[in-house]
C-alpha positions as CSV (number, residue, x, y, z in Angstrom):
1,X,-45.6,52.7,11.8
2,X,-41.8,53.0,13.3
3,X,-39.4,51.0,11.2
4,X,-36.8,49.1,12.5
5,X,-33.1,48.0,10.3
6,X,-32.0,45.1,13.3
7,X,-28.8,44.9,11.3
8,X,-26.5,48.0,9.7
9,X,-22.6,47.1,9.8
10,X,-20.8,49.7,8.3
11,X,-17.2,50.6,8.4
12,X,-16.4,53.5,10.8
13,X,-15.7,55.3,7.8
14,X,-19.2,55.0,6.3
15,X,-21.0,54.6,9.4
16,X,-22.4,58.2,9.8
17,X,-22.9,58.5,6.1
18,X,-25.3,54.9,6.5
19,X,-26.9,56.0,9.5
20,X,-28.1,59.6,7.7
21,X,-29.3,57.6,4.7
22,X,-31.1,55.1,7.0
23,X,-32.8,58.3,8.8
24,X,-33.9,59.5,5.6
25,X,-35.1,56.4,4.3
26,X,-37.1,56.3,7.5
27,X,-36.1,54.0,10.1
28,X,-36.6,55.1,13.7
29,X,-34.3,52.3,15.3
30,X,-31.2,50.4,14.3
31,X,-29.6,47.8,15.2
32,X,-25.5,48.6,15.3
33,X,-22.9,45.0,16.2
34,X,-19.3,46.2,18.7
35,X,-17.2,47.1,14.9
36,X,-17.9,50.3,16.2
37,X,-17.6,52.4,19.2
38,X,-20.5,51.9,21.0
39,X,-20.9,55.3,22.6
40,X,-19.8,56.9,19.2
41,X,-22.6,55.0,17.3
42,X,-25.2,56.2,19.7
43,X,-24.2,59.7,19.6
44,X,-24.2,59.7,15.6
45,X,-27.3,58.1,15.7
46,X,-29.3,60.4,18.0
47,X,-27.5,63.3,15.7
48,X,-29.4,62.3,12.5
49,X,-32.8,60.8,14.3
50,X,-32.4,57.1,14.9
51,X,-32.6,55.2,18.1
52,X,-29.3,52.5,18.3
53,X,-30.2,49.2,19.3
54,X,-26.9,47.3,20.7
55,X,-26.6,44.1,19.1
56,X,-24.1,41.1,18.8
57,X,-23.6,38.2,15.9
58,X,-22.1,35.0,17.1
59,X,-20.5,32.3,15.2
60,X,-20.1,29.5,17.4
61,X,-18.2,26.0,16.2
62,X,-20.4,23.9,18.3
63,X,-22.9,23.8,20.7
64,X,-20.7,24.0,24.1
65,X,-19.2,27.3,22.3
66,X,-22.7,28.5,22.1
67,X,-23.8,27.9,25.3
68,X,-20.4,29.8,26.7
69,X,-21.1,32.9,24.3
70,X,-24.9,33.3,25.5
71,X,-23.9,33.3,29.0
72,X,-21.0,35.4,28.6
73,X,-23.3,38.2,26.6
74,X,-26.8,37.7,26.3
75,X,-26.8,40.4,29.3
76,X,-24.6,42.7,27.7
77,X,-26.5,43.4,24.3
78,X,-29.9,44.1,23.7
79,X,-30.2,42.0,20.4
80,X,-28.2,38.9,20.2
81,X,-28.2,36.9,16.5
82,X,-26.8,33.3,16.1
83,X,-25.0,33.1,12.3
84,X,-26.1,29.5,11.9
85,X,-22.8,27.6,9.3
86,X,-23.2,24.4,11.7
87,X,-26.2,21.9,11.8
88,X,-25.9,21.4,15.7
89,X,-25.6,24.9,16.6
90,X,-28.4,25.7,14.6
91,X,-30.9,23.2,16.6
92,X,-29.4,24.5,19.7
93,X,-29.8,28.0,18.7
94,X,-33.1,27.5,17.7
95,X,-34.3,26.0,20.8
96,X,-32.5,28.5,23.6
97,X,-34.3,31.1,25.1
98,X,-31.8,33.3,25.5
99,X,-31.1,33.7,21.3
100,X,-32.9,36.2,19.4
101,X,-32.1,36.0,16.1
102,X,-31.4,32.8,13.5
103,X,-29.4,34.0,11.1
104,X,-28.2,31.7,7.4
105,X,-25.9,33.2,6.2
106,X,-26.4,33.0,2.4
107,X,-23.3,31.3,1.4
108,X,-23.8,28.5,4.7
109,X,-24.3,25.3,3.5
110,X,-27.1,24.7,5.9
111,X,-30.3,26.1,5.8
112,X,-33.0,26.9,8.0
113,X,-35.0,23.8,7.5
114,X,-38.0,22.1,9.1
115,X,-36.2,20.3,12.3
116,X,-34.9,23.7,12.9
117,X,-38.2,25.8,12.5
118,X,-39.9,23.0,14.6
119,X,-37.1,23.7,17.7
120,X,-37.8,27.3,17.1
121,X,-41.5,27.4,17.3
122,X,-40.8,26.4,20.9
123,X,-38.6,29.0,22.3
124,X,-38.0,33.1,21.2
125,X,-36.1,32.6,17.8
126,X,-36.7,34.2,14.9
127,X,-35.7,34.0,11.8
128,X,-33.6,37.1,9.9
129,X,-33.7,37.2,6.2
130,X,-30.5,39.6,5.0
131,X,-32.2,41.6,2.2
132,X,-29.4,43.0,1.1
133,X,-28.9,39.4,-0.1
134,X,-31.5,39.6,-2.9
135,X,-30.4,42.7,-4.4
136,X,-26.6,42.6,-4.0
137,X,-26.1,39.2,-6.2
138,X,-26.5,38.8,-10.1
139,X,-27.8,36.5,-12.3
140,X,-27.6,32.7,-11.4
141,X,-26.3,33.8,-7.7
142,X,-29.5,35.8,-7.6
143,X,-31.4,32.6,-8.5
144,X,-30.0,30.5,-5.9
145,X,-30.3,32.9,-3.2
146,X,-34.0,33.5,-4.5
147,X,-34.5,29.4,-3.9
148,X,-32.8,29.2,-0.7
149,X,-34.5,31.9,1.1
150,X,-38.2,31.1,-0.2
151,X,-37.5,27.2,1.2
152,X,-36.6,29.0,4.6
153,X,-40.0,31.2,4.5
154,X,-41.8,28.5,3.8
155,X,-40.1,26.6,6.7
156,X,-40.9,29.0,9.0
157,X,-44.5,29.6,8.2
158,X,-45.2,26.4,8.5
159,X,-43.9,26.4,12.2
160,X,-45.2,29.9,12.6
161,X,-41.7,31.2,13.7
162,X,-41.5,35.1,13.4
163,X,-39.4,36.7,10.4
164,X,-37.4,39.7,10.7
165,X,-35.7,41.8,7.4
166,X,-32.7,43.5,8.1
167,X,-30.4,45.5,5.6
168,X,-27.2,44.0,7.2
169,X,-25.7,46.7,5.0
170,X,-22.2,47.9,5.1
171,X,-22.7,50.8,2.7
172,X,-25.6,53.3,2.1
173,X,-26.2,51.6,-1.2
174,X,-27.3,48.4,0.2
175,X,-30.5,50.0,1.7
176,X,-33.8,50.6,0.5
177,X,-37.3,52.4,2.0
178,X,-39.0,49.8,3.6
179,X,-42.1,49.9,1.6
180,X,-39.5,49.0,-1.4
181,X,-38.2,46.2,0.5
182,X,-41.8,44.9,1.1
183,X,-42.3,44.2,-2.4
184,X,-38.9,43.3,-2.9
185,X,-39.3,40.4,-1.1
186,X,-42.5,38.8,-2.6
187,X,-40.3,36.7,-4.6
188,X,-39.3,34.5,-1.7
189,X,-43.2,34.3,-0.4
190,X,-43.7,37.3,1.6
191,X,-46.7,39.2,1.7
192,X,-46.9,42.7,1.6
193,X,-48.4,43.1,5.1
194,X,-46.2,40.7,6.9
195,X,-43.1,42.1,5.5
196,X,-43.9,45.2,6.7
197,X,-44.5,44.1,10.3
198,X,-41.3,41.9,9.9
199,X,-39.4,45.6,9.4
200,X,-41.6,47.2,12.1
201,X,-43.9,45.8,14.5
202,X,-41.6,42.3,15.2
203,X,-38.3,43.7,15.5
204,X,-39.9,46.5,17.7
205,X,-41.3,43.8,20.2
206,X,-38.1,42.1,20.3
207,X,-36.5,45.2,21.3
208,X,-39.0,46.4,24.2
209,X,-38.7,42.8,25.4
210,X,-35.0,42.7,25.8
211,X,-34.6,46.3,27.1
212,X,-37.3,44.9,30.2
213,X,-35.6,42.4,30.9
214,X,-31.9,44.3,30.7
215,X,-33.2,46.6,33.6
216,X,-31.4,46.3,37.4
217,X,-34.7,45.6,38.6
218,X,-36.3,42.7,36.1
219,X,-36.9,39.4,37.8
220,X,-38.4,36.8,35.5
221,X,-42.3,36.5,35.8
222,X,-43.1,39.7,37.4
223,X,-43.3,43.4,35.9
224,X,-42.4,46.6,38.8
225,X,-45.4,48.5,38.3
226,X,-44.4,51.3,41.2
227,X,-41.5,52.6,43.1
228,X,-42.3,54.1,46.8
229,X,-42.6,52.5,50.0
230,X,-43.9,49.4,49.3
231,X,-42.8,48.0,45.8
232,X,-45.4,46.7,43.7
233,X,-45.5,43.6,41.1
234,X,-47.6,42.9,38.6
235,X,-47.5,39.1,37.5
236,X,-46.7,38.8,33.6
C-alpha cells in the first residue's frame, strides 16, 4: 500500500526536516502548494524517498473569480484544491470538473453540507478532511471540530463523494503514521479500511489521473497506446 500526504505546507525552513519525517513515517508521495521552490522541493524530496505531487489551494471570493483561477491553472498543477469560506463557490466548486479537491477550512463558517455533496457526486470533487485539525486543537475547540467534520462525513457518504486525509502540516509535529491516523479519525465516522484508502488508494488515483491528462499528447476520451508510424488510440 503506497501512502499518499496530498497536503504538507511547511516553511522553507522546516521543509526538508517535514519531508524526512514524512519519509520515515512512510509516505511515498506528497503533495507540496508554490510557498516553496518548486524545483527545490522536488529535489529534497527525491533526496529522502518521496515522490512531490505539485499542488495549488485557491481561495476564490466568488464564483467568476473561480472560474478565472481554474482556467488560469488547472493546467499548471497536478492537484488543484478549492478552500471553500463562501457558500457560492462552494456549489460551483463542487460541481466543476476541473476542481479536485473541496476543502472547509475548519474555522469557515460554511460547511460541506448536503446541496454541496449532492453537486459533487456529479462531477470529480472530493472531499479533504485536514487531520491535523483533530489533533492540533484542545478541549471545547476539539469538540467543535469533532462535530463539524463528522456532519461533513456523513454528508458525503450519503452522496458517495470520495474523502481524502491530508496532514496539511506545517511542522513535523503535525504528522502521524497513517495507520495512526486511521484510527484517529473514527471519531468523525471513518472506518478503518476506508481511511486507509482515503490516505492511499484515492489520493493515488487522483494523481495518475491528472498526470494523464497533463501530458502534451492527452486529448480527452482517448488514451495513446503506441508511438511509431501510425499512432494508436485506445477509447477510454
Amino acid at each position: 500500500m503506497k501512502f499518499v500526504d496530498l497536503h504538507v505546507n511547511p516553511t522553507s525552513k522546516d521543509l526538508e526536516e517535514v519531508l524526512t519525517f514524512a519519509a520515515e513515517l512512510g509516505y511515498v508521495y506528497i503533495g507540496l502548494t508554490p510557498n516553496n521552490n518548486q524545483q527545490q522541493t522536488s529535489e529534497i524530496a527525491r533526496k529522502v524517498g518521496l515522490e512531490a505531487v505539485s499542488r495549488i489551494n485557491l481561495t476564490p471570493k466568488d464564483p467568476e473569480e473561480l472560474l478565472a483561477l481554474l482556467k488560469r491553472f488547472r493546467l499548471k498543477y497536478e492537484i488543484v484544491a478549492i478552500k471553500c469560506i463562501d457558500h457560492k463557490v462552494a456549489k460551483q466548486a463542487a460541481k466543476d470538473h476541473r476542481v479536485d479537491l473541496l476543502n472547509f477550512p475548519i474555522n469557515s463558517r460554511i460547511i460541506f453540507d448536503e446541496p454541496t455533496a449532492q453537486l459533487a457526486s456529479t462531477s470529480n470533487a472530493a472531499l479533504e478532511i485536514t487531520f491535523s485539525d483533530l489533533i492540533m486543537n484542545q478541549e471545547m475547540q476539539r469538540v467543535i471540530t469533532i462535530d463539524k467534520l463528522y456532519r461533513e462525513v456523513k454528508n458525503a457518504h450519503r452522496y458517495k463523494v470520495p474523502i481524502i486525509l491530508s496532514s496539511g502540516a506545517k511542522t513535523p509535529y503535525q504528522l502521524r503514521e497513517p495507520r495512526d491516523i486511521a484510527a484517529l479519525v473514527s471519531v468523525i465516522g471513518l472506518v478503518q479500511k476506508e481511511a486507509l484508502e482515503a490516505l492511499s488508494s484515492l489520493p493515488l488515483k487522483i494523481i495518475e489521473i491528472n498526470r494523464e491528462k497533463l501530458k502534451p499528447d492527452y486529448a480527452r476520451g482517448v488514451r495513446l497506446i503506441r508511438r511509431g508510424k501510425n499512432y494508436g488510440r485506445q477509447e477510454i
